[in-house]
C-alpha positions in Angstrom: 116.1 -87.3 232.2 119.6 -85.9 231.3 118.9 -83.0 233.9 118.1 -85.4 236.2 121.0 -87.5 236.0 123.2 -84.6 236.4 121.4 -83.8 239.6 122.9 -86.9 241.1 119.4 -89.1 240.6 120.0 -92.7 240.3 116.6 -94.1 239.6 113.9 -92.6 238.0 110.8 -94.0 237.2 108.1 -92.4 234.5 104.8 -93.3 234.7 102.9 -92.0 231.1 99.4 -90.3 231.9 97.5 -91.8 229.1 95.0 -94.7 229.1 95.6 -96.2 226.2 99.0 -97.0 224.5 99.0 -94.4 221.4 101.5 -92.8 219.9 102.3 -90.8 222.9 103.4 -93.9 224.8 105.3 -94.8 222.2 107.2 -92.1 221.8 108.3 -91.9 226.0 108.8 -95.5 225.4 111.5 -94.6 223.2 113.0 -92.1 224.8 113.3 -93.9 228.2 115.0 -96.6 226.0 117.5 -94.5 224.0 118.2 -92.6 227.6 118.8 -96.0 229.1 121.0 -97.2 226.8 123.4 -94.7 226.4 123.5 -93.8 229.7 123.3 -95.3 233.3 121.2 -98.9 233.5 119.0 -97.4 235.9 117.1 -95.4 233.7 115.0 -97.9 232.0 111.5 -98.6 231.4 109.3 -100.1 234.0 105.8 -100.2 232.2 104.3 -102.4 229.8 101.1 -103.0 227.3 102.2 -106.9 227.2 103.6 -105.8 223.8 106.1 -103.3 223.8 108.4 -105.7 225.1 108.1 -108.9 223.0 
């Protein structure tokens, strides 16, 4: 994401491979937030489990 955002990208969305919401998921949803936050607003999350986000 960092490399990204020194490329000039101003929206970038990440869609996760896996099927179920594991530890995996978890752990890009958690990056994508941390990146988010400390950087521009566009980089944030787009997907849910209808839990993540509660």
């Amino acid at each position: 994401l960092a490399k990204l955002a020194d490329e000039g990208y101003t929206s970038v969305i990440v869609q996760p491979l896996q099927i179920m919401s594991g530890s995996e998921f978890h752990e890009i949803l958690s990056i994508t937030k941390a990146f988010g936050a400390m950087n521009d607003p566009h980089f944030q999350p787009i997907f849910f489990t209808n839990q993540e986000e509660r």
